[in-house]
N, C-alpha and C positions, 0 to 999 in steps of 0.2 A: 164611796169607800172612804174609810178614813185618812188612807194616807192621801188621797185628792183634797182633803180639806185643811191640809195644814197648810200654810201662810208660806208662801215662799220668799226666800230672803236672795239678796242681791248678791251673795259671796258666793264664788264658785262652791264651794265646800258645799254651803248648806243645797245648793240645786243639786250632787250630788248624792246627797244622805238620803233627800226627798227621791228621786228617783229608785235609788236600790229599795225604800221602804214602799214604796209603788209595787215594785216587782214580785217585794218577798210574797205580797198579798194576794197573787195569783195561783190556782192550779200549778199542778208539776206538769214539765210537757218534757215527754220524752225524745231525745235524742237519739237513743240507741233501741232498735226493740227487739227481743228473741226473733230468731232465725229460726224456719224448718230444719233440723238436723238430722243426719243417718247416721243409724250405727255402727257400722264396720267392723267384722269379726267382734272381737271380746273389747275391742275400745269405746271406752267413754267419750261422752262429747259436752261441750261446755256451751251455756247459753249465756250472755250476756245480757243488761238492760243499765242504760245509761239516761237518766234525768235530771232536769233543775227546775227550778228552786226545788228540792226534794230535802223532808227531815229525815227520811226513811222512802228506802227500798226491798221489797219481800216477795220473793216466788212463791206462786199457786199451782199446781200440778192437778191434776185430775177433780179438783175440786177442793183439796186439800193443801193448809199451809204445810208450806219447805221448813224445817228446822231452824233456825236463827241459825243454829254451829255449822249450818250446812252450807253457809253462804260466805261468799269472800268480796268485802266493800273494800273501795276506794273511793274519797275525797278529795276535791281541789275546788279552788273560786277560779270562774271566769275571770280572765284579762281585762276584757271589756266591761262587763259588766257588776265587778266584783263578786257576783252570787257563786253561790256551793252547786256545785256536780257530782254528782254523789253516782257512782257505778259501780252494780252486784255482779256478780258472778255466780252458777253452781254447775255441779257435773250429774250428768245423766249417765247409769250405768246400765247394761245391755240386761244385768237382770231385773232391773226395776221398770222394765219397760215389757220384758218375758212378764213377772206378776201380777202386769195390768189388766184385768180383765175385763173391760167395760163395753161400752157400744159404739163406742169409736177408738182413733185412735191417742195413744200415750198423750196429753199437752200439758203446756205452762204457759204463765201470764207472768207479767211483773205489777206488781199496786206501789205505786209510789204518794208518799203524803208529802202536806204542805199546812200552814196554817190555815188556808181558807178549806182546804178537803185534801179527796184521794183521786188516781187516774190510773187507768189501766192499760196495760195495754196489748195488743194484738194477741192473739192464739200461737204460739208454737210447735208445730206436733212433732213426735219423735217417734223415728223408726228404724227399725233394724232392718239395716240394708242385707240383697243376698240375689240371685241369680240362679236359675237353675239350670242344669244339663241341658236336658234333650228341649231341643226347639218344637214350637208345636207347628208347625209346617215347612221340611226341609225343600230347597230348590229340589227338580229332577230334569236330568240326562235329556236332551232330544237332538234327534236328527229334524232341520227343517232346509229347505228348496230355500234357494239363494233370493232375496230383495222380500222375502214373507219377513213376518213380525216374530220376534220372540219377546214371551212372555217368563219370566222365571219369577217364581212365587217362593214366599222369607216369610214366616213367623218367629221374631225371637221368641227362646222360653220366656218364661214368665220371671218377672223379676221387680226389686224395688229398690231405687225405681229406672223405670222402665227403660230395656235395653234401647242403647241408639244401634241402627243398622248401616254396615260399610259392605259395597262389593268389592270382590278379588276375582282380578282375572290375569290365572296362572300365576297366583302370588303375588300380584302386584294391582295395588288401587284401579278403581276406575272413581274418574269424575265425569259427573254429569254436563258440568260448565267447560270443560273440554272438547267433550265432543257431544254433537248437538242432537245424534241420532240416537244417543242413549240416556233415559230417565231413570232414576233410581231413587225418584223422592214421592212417588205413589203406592203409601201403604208399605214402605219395605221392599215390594217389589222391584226387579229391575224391568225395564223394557226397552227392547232394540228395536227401533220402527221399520228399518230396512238391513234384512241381514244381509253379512257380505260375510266373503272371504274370509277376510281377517278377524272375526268374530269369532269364529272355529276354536274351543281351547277350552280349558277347565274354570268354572264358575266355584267360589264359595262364596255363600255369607255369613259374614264375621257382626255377632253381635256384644256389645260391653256396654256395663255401667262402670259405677266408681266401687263394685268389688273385683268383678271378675271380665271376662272377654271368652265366649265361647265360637268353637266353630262350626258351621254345619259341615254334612258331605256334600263332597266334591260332586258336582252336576258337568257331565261333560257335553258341551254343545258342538255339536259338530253341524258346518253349513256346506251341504253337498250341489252340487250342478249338476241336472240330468243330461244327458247327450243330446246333441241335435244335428241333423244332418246338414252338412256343406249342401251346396252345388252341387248338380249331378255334370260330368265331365263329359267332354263331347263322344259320339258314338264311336266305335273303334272301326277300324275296315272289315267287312266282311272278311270270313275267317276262313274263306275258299278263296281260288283264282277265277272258279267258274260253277254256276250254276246257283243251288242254293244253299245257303250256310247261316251261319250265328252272324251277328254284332254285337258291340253291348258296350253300356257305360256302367260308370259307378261313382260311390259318392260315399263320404269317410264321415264315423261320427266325431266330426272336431268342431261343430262350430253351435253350442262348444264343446269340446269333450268332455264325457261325466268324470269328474270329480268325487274324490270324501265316500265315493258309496253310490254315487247317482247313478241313477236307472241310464243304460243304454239305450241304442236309440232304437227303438221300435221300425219292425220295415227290413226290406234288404236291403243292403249296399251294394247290390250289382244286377242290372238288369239288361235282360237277352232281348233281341229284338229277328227275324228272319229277313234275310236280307237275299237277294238276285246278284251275284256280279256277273258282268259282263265274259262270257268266255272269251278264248283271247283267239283271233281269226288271222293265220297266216298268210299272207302275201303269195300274189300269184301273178305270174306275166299276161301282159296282152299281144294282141297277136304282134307281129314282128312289121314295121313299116314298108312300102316299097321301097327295093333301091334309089338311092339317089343319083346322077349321074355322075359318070366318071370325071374325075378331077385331075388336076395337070399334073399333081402326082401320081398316075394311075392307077388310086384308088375310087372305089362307091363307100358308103355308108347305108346303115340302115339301123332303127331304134326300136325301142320297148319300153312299156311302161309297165311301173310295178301297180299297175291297177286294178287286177282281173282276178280276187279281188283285195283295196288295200288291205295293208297291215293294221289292225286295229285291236285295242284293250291288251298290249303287249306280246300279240302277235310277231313270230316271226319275219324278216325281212326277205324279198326272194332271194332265191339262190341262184346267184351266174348274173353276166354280163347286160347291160344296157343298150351298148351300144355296138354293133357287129360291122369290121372292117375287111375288105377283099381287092386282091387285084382285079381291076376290070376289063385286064386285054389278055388274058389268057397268058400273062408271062412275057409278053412279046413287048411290053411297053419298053422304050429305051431310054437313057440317058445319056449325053456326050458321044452318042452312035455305039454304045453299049447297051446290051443289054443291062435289064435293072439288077437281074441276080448275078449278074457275072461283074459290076460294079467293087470296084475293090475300096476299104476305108482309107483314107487317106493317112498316111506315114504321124503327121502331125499332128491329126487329131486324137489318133492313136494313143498316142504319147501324153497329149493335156488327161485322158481318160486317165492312165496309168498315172497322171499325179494327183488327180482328184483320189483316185481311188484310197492310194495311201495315205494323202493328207487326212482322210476320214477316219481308217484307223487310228493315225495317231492320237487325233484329238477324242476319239473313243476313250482311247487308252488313257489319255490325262485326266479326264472326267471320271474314269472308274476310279482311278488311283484318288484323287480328290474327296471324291464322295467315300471313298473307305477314309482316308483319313479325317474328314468328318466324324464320321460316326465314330470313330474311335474316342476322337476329342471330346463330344458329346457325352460320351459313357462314361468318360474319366472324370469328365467333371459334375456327374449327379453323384460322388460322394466325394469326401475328403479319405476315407478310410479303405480306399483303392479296392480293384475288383476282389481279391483274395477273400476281400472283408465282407462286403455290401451283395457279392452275387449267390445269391442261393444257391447255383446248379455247383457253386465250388464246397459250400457250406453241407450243403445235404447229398452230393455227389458219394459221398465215401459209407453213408448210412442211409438205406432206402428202404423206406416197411414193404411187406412181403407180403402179398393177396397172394392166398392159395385155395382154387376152387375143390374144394372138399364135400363131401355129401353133410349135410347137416344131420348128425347124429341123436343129438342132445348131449345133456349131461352126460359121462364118460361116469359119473357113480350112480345113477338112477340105474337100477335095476330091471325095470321096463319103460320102454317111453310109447307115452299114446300118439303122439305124433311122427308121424312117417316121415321119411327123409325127401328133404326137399334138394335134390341135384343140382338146382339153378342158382341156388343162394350158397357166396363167397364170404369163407370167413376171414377176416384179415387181423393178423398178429402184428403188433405193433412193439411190444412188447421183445425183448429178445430174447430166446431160444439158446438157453445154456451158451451165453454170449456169441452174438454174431460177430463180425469181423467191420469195426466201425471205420478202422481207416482204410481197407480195400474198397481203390479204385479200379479196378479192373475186375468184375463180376465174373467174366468168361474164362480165365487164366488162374484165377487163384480158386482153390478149394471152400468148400463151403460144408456145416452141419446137417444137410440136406441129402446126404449123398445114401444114407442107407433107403431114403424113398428112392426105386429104380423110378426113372423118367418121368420127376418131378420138375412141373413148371413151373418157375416162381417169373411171378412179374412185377417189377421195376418201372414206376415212374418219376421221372424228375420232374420236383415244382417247378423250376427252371424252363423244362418242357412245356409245363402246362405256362407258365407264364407267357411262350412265347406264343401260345393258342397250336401247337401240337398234342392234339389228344392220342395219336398210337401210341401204345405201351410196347416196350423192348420186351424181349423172353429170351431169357438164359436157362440154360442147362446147369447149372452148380455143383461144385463137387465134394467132396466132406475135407476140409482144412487138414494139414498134418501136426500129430503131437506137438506144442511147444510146451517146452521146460524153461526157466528161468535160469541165464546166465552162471555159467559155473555149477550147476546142480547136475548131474546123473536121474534119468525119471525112473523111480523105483517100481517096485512090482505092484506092487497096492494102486499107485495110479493109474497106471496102467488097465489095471484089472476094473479102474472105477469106471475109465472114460468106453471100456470091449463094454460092460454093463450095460450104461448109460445106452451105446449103440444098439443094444440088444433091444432094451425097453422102445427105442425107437421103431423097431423091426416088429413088435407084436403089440397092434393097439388096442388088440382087443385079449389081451391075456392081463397075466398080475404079475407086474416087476419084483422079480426076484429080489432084487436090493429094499424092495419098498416093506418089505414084511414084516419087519421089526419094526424098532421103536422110533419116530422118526429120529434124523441126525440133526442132532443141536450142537454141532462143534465143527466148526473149517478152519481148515489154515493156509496158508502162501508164502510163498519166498517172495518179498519184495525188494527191489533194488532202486535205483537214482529214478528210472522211468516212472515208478509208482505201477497204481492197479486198481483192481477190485475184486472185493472178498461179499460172496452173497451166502446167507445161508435159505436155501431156496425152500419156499414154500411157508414161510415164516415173515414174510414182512420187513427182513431185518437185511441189512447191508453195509458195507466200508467200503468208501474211497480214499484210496491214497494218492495224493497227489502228484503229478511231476516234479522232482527234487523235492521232495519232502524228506526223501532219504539221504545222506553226500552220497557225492560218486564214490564208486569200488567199496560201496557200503552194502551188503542187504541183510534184512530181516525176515527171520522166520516173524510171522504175525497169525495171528487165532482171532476166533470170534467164537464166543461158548453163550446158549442161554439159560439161564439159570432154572433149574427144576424144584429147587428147594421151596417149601413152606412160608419160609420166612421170608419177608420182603420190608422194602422200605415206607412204607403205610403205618400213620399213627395208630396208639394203641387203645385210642378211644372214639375209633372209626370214624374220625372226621377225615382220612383223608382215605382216600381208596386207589387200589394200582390201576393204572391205566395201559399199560403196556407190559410185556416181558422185561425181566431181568436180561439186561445184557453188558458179554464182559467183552472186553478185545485190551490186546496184548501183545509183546511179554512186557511186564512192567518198567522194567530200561527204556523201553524206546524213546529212541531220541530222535524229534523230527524239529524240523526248520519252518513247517508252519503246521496249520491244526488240519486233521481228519474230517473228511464228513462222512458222518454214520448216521443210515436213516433207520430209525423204528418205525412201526406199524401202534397204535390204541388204537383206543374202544370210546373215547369222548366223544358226545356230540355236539361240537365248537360253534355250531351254528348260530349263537346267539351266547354272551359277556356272560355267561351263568357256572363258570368252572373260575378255580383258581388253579393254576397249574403248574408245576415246579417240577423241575429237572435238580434227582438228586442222585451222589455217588455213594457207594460204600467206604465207608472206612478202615485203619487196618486191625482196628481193634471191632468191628463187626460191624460198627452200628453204620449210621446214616447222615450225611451230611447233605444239605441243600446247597445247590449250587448255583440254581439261578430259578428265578419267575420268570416264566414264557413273556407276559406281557413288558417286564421292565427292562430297562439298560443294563446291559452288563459289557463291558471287556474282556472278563476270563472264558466267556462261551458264548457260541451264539445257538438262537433256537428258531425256527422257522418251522409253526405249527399251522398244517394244512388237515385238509379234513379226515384224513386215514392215517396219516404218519404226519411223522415228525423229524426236521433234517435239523444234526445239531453241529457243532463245527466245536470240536474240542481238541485238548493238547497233551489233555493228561491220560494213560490209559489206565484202564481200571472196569468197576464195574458201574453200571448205570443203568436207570429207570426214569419212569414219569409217572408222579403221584400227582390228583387232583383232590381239591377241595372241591364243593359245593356251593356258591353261593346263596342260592336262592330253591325253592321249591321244585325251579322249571329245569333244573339241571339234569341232563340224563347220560347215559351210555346204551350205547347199541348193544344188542343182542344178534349174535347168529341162533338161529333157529332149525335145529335138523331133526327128521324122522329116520328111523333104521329100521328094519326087520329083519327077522328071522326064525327060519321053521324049526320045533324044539324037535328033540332025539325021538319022542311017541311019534312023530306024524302028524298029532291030533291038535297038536298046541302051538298055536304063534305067538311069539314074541315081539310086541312094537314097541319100539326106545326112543323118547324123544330127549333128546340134548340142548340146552341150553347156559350158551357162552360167552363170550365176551368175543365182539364180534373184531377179534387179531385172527391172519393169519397160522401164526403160532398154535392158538388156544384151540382152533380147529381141528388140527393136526394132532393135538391131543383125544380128539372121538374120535377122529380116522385110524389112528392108531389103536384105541379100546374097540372098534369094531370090527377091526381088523382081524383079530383074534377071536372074537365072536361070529366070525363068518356072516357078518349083519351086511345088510344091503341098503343104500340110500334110496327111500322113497319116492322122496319130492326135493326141488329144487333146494337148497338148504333160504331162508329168508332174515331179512334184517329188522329187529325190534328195537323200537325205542322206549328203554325202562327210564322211567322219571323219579327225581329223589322227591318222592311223594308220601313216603312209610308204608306205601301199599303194595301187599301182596302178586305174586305172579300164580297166576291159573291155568292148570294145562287137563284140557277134556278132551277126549272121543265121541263123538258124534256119528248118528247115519250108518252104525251097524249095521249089514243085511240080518234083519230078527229070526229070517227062518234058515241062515244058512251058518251063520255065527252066534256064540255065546261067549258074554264077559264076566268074568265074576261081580255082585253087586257091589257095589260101593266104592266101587275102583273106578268109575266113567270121570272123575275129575280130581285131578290131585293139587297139591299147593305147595308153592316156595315160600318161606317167609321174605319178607322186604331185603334183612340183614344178610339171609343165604345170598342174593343174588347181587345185592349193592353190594356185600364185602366177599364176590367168589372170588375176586385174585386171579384170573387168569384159568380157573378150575373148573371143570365142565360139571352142571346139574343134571343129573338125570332122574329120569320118569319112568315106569315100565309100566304099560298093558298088556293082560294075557288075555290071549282070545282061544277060543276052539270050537270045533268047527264040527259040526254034526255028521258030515257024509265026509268018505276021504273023497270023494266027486268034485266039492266046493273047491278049487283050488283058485277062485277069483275072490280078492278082496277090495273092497275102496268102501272109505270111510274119509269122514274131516275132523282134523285134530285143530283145535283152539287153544293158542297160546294168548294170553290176553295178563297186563296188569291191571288190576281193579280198578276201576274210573280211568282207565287209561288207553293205552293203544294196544292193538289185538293182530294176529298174521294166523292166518287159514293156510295151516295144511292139507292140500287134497290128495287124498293117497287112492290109488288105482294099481294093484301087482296083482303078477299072477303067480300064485306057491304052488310049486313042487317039491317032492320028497327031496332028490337032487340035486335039487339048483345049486349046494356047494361045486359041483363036478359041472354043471352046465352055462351056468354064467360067474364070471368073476367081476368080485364085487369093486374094485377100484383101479381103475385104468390111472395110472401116474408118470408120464414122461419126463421129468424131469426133475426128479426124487434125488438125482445124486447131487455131491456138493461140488460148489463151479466157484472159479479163483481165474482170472486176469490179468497178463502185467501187459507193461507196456503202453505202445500208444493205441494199442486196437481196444485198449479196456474205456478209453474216453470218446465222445463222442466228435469232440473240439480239433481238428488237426494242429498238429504243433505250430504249425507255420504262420498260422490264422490268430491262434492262444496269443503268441510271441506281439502279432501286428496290433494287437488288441491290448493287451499290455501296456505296451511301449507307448501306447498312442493316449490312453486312461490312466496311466498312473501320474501322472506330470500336469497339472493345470493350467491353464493356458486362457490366455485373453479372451479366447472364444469357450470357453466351459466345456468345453470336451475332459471332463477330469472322471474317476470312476465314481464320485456320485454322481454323475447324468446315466452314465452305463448302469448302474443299480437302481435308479430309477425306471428307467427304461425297460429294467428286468423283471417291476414290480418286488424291487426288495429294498422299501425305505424304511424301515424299521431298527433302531440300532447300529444307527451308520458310523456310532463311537468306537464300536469293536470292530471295522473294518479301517477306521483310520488308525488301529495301534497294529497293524500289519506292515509289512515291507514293502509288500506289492499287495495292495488291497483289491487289485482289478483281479488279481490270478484269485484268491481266495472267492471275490463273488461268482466267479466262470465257475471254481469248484462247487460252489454250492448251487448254480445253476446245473451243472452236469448231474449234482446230487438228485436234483429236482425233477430232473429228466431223464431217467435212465431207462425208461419204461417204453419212453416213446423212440423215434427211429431214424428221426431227421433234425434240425435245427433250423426251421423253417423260423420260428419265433425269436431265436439269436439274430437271423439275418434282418427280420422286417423291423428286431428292437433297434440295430445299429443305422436299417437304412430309414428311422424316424428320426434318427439323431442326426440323419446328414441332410434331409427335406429341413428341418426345422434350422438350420444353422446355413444352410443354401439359401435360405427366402430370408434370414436376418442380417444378412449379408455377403453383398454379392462378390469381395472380396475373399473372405471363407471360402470360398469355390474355386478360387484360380488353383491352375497347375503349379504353380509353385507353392503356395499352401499344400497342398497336396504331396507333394513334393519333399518337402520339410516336414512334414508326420511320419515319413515313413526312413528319413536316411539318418 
């Protein structure tokens, strides 16, 4: 080359000049070279290319030079070397790469020159990057048997370029270098070598490039355990004392128990085997020994054995003496030249006899006295909260449910029952009976609502009783209670005349209560004073407790309970919320009370599952509606205790009130009552069937008994409970199972339809349905048929109807037997089921906290009501308010068996934490 030939000189400089002319005389060699690029959405992307010695730099594209204007150089010399570096730039735009139409894809090159030539360098290609949707093979779902392999198979979509694959399990990473039983770098796939347990859970795979991140469906693995049987357990004793009988062992499927779904265990769990026991052989004497000779006390003896033969396999023992003693001188034996029986006892020994004697008494008597007081000491100290509190027999003493053996009737509204009365089978009311009398201790002496049944036997047992393992039941005669009126009132004619009624309807069970004919009563009132009370409007769901001094003394109140019949109600106007319950109002608007009410309503929600939103709201004075709290959140101004029929709410203000629900989700429903009616039309020839469908309240019921009433219709079939789902789907009601040659229907009537919106937004309002049938011979007077109530993809109740029609039947059976149709009101302490004295000890003992936690959050705990415990600490006595609302809770039932076992949990758990807590004097100091 030429500059190798030139002469080198000895000055730095000129070695210098010689070298950079070296250099220039080479090829360009690149330093920098275009990159593969993506395009991403609408963005350009820029290629670079950086060389030296270069005179020039110029991009090539698909075979074509780049524009010179298209290109942005920069220039600079090496540090080192002084030579030029010359670096281009251009941008690629996403539709110039869309235009390319060639056989491969989009590229560029960069050509750099020099004096000696040109170089080129690498391929660049460009692409428009993208991802798409759907995956081409999503994981799937499986159940598999615990320590098997799972395999879950990932295709990402297709993409450029190509998606990386990440598993999710339950939204959170899985790595493979973590845990050693799981691979996820085979294809995409994951694989569990040995499933377990904890495996069980939701799979996704999450695919991304550098546009997008897509996800598959959720694949849910579930890893189940099938059953396998224990040990079989040793055999049991023969199930006789004698002869031949059963044994038998058994054996539980726990080991392990199925799990997730897993199959049970195959096989019985209890096997019989025939077994011999020994019968059991009573003991018998042998014969009797000979005398033995007479003895210096002139006696013989003589023996017996119990061998003839022994006693064996828990045979009795013989009966009678062993060993047989006689005088052997005919009487004539002496002593001291006395005779033996003429022998007199000695003065003194006499006397030591007389002091043994008594000495034993007494120390009898100190032992009994001992051991009573023992066991008193004992008793005192299994609680802190003294017997008053902790003994059941004092707790449920005053209120006892009532077993009364009655013939089983059936339904009292069916019209005909195919089943015959069973005499043997007791129905027991637990419930009270136009209130019973819950502070009456004494059964035999005081009056009872029983008394218009002549020689009615109610029986009475104490859990008390039964705790002590006495099972006889007491039996009282009872007698009907005498009128009480509330303090300072006069009882007027009108009550009077309510409760002579109410008696009457007791007296004919099988007629139709005169009072019941009209329209039911939606309004009661009481005089309440300092004791408090309660107000039920019966048959309706609906009830008021007033508390003990809720009222001041020498105070009382006229109070009502009305429910509202109107149209309008508190439900939005674009049907997202729907009523759940009755309007209900209580009053008079002044009242002024010292702590809040509990008033229970009856819905129609079915709470069984987080799929309702629920709110309790009141009327305003200008009409509308104001909300007043969310079931589920915290409030102070009220409290709401949502159970699965009612609702027990503890308010201050009186007014009128509701409970509207939202919907959250698909799954939300409300029950449906379900009822068939019939009756024969005016021809003879024509039946009429009515099926009802309503919101299964109390209340809303009473509204068809009341339209049927008047129609002289009869109840079918049991009335039954639906579950409608907020689905948008239809309710279907058909007839079915016509007799064809004895009955006819008109066509096109065998199945009618609710829209969704009739029956989501009835409000309380019953739907009715009508079939007319007739009948070809007036002979036919048996009908049964099946009516189908069903909503569309949803759940379905079979009514089966079996009557038999007469022309008559107005005049021969009557259609609704109702004892206790009139309206009932309570004051005092008989209206609570809590004796005063008990309330007061509970109280005093819960409201004050104390080093050992006995405060009423442990009581409200204990009660199952930890919910809200803000609104019971902005009370006075927050202990009295949870007992009301536990009275609330329980008004239905008839003892306070679960108040006593809540308190006496509280005195176990606080006895075993310390054995301090327990002393009499702790005890002592709770109660003075």
């Amino acid at each position: 080359m030429t500059a190798s030939e030139e002469p080198l000189e000895g000055s730095r400089t000129d070695g210098l000049q010689h070298s950079q002319s070296a250099l220039s005389g080479t090829l360009p060699h690149f330093l920098q070279e275009p990159d593969d690029a993506y395009i991403i959405k609408s963005n350009p992307i820029k290629l670079r290319c950086r060389a030296q010695p270069a005179l020039q730099i110029f991009f090539k594209c698909n075979g074509e030079w780049v524009h010179q204007n298209q290109h942005t150089a920069m220039e600079h010399a090496d540090q080192g070397t002084g030579l030029k570096i010359r670096e281009v730039m251009i941008n690629v735009s996403r539709q110039q790469v869309e235009d390319f139409h060639g056989p491969e894809d989009y590229w560029c090159l960069c050509v750099a020159w020099s004096h000696l030539g040109t170089s080129k360098s690498r391929k660049a290609t460009v692409r428009i990057a993208y991802l798409r949707k759907n995956f081409e093979q999503e994981p799937q779902g499986k159940e598999v048997p615990i320590k098997s392999m799972i395999v879950l198979h990932c295709r990402p979509p297709e993409g450029v370029p190509a998606a990386e694959v990440e598993w999710l399990k339950n939204e959170e990473p899985i790595s493979s270098l973590e845990d050693d039983n799981i691979d996820t770098r085979a294809s995409h796939n994951l694989i569990i070598s040995l499933a377990r347990l904890s495996d069980s859970g939701n799979y996704t795979c999450l695919a991304s490039n550098i546009v997008a991140k897509r996800r598959s469906a959720t694949a849910t693995v579930i890893v189940f355990v099938n059953g396998g049987w224990s040990s079989w357990t040793d055999w049991s004793e023969c199930n006789v004392r004698c002869g031949r009988g059963v044994q038998k062992r058994s054996r539980t499927c726990t080991n392990p128990a199925p799990l997730n779904g897993g199959a049970f265990c195959e096989g019985m769990s209890v096997q019989k085997s025939t077994c011999n026991a020994p019968c059991p052989v009573d003991g018998g004497w042998s014969e009797w020994s000979q005398w033995a000779e007479c003895s210096t006390e002139c006696e013989r003896h003589r023996s017996r054995d119990c061998s003839a033969p022994e006693p064996k396999h828990g045979g009795q023992l013989c009966d009678g003496a062993a060993l047989d003693t006689e005088n052997c001188t005919g009487g004539l034996c002496t002593q001291n030249r006395k005779l033996l029986h003429d022998v007199k006892p000695d003065a003194g020994i006499e006397g030591n006899n007389d002091v043994a004697l008594y000495s034993g008494l007494a120390v009898g008597l100190v032992t009994m006295v001992l051991l009573i007081a023992a066991f008193m000491l004992y008793r005192r100290n299994q609680s802190e909260y003294g017997v008053d509190v902790i003994d059941s027999s004092a707790l449920t003493g005053g209120f006892q449910s009532f077993s009364f053996k009655t013939a089983r009737q059936g339904n009292p509204l069916l019209m005909n029952s195919s089943i015959q009365p069973d005499l043997t089978v007791s129905r027991t009311y637990t419930s009270p009976i136009c209130f019973p009398d819950s502070m009456d201790k004494e059964l035999i002496s005081e009056p009872s609502l029983f008394d218009p049944l002549p020689d009615l036997k109610v029986k009475v047992q104490s859990s008390f009783m039964v705790s002590l393992g006495v099972s006889d039941r007491a039996e009282y005669h009872v007698k009907s209670p005498p009128q009480t009126f509330p303090r300072g009132l006069v009882p007027d004619r009108s009550a009077v005349e309510t409760l002579d009624r109410k008696e009457k309807s007791l007296l004919i069970p099988q007629g139709l209560n005169p009072s019941c004919t009209s329209r039911p009563l939606l309004r009661t009132d009481g005089v309440f004073g300092h004791a408090g009370g309660r107000l039920v409007v019966p048959n309706t769901g609906v009830s008021l407790l007033v508390p003990h001094s809720a009222i001041a003394e020498d105070t009382t109140w006229e109070l009502h309970m009305i429910i509202s019949q109107e149209d309008t109600g508190p439900q939005s106007e674009d049907d997202s919320e729907v009523l759940l319950s009755p309007s209900v109002t209580y009053g008079p608007p002044g009242l002024d009370l010292s702590c809040p009410i509990s008033m229970t309503i009856a819905h129609c929600a079915d709470v069984s599952a987080a799929d309702w939103s629920i709110r309790l709201k009141r009327q305003t004075q200008d009409s509308g509606w104001e909300e007043v709290m969310t079931v589920d959140e915290e409030s102070v101004s009220c409290y709401c205790q949502l159970e699965s029929q009612c609702c027990h709410l503890l308010v201050n203000r009186p007014g009128r009130y509701a409970l509207v629900g939202e919907a959250l989700t698909q799954a939300a429903g409300k029950r449906l009552k379900v009822a068939a009616f019939g009756s024969m039309e005016p021809d003879a020839v024509s039946y009429s069937l009515r099926v009802y469908c309503v919101d299964d309240t109390p209340h809303a019921f009473q509204e068809v008994v009341s339209l049927e009433r008047g129609q002289g219709g009869r109840l079918l079939e049991e009335p039954k409970t639906l579950l409608f789902r907020r689905s948008s789907f239809s309710l279907q009601v058909s007839i079915q199972d016509v007799p064809q040659f004895l009955w006819s229907i008109k066509p096109f009537t065998t199945c009618q339809e609710f829209t969704f919106s009739q029956v989501w937004c009835s409000n309380q309002t019953p739907l009715q349905c009508a079939f007319s049938l007739e009948r070809f011979s007036p002979a036919a007077n048996q009908l049964s048929c099946k009516i189908s109530v069903r909503q569309v993809k949803g759940h379905e109740q079979i009514l089966q109807v079996y009557t038999t029609v007469t022309e008559n039947e107005k005049d021969t059976v009557p259609f609704f037997t109702q004892s206790d149709c009139t309206i009932t009101s309570q004051t005092g302490s008989r209206a609570f089921k809590i004796p005063p004295s008990i309330r007061q000890r509970i109280c005093a003992t819960f409201d004050t906290a104390n080093a050992k936690g006995k405060d009423w959050q442990l009581l409200a705990q204990k009660l199952n009501i930890e919910r809200n415990l803000c609104y019971f600490a902005q009370q006075a006595s927050p202990s009295a308010v949870i007992l009301n609302l536990w009275e609330a809770q329980h008004q239905e039932k008839g003892d306070l068996d679960s108040l006593a076992r809540a308190l006496e949990e509280i005195s176990k758990v606080h006895c075993k934490s310390s054995a301090s807590s327990c002393s009499n004097e702790d005890l002592d100091s709770d109660y003075t």
